[in-house]
N, C-alpha and C positions, 0 to 999 in steps of 0.2 A: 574534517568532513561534517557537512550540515546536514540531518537527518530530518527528513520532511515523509508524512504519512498524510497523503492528498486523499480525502474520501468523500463519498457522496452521503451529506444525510448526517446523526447525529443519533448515539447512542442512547436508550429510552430505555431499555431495561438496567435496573439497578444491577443483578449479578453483573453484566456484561460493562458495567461502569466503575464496578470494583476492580474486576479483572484487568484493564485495563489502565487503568490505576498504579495497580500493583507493581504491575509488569514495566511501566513507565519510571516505577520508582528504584526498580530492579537494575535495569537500563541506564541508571541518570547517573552511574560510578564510573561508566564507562562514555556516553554520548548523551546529548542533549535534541531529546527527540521530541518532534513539535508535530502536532496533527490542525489539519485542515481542515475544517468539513464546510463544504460547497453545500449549497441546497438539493434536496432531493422533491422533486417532481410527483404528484401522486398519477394513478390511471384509475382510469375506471377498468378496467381490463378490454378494452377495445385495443383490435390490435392496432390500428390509426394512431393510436392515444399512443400504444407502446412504442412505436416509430420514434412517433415526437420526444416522449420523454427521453427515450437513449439520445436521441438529436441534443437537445437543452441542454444534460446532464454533459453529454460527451464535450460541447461547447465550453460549458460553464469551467469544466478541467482545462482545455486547453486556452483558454482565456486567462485562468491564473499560471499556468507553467509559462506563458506568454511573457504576459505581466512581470512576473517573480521572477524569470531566469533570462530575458533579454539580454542578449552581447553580453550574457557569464558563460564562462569557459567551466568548463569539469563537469558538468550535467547529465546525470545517470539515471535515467526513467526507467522503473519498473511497473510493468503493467501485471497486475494479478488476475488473472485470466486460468480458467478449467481447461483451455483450451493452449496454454504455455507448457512450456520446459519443464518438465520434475527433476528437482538434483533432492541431493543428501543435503544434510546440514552441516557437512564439515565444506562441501561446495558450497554453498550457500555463504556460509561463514567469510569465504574467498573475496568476496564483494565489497564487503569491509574493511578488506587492506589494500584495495588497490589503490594507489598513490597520487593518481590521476583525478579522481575522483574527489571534486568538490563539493558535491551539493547530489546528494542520494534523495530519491523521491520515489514512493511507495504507493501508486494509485490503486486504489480500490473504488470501484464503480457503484454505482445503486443495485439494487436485487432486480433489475434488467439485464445488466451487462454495461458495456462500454462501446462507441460504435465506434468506426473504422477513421475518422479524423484522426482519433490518437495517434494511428501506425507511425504517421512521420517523429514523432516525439519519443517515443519508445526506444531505450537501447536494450529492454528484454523482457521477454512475456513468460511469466512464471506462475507455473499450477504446484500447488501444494496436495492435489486429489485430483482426482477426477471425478470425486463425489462434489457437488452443489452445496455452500456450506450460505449461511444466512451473513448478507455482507456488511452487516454487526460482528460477527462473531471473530469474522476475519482478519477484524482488527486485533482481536487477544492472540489469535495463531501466528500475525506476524510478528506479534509483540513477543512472543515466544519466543519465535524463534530468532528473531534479533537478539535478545538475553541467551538464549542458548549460543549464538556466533561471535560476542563479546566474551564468553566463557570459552569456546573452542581456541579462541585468536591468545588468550590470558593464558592458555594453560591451565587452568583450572578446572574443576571435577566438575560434573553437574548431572545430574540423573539421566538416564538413558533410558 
């Protein structure tokens, strides 16, 4: 299974570069996990502007899952969204081993959201909160908890 983290934008703060980092290197015993980052759009805070940038952004994703997964078979999109699924992390973990599953892809959106083109590409929309987290940061929590679902699947210990 190929592990793709599709995201909007590019990480700027150093903590948030270490952390990811880490967690990548945590990860790379078990999978080979590759991050994307698509450009991210600025606004002025008009809400016109906010339209468009979800528009460009949402695009610019479904332009490469286009591009990159075309006539490939086993293509599991997950869209992280406040507004998805909460499981546990031993369900979570389940994703992992499904057998089916070719080519895992992990979209995280810009700090707008993601707009409704995506749905047809999505086979699951997944909230980690329903708290608003900065979609920087979201990249370490999945990173986590990938390294936590590689540890569940291993049998092996890992902090709780």
């Amino acid at each position: 299974m190929k592990i793709k983290i599709v995201c909007i934008g590019s990480v700027r703060e150093e903590f948030y570069k270490k952390a990811v980092s880490e967690y990548l290197k945590r990860c790379s015993r078990f999978s080979d996990i590759e991050i994307i980052e698509l450009k991210e759009y600025k606004t002025n805070n008009e809400e016109k502007d906010k339209k468009l940038i979800i528009e460009n952004e949402t695009r610019s994703i479904v332009d490469y899952l286009t591009k990159e997964f075309k006539n490939k078979g086993g293509v599991y999109n997950v869209i992280l969204d406040v507004k998805g699924t909460a499981m546990s992390s031993v369900k979570f973990s389940e994703i992992l081993k499904e057998e089916n599953i070719k080519y895992l892809n992990f979209i995280i959106g810009g700090s707008l959201g993601i707009g409704d083109p995506i749905n047809p590409y999505k086979k699951l929309s997944l909230s980690f909160s329903k708290m608003t987290f900065p979609h920087q940061l979201m990249r370490v929590i999945l990173l986590e908890q990938l390294f936590r679902s590689f540890k569940i699947l291993s049998n092996e210990s890992y902090h709780k």
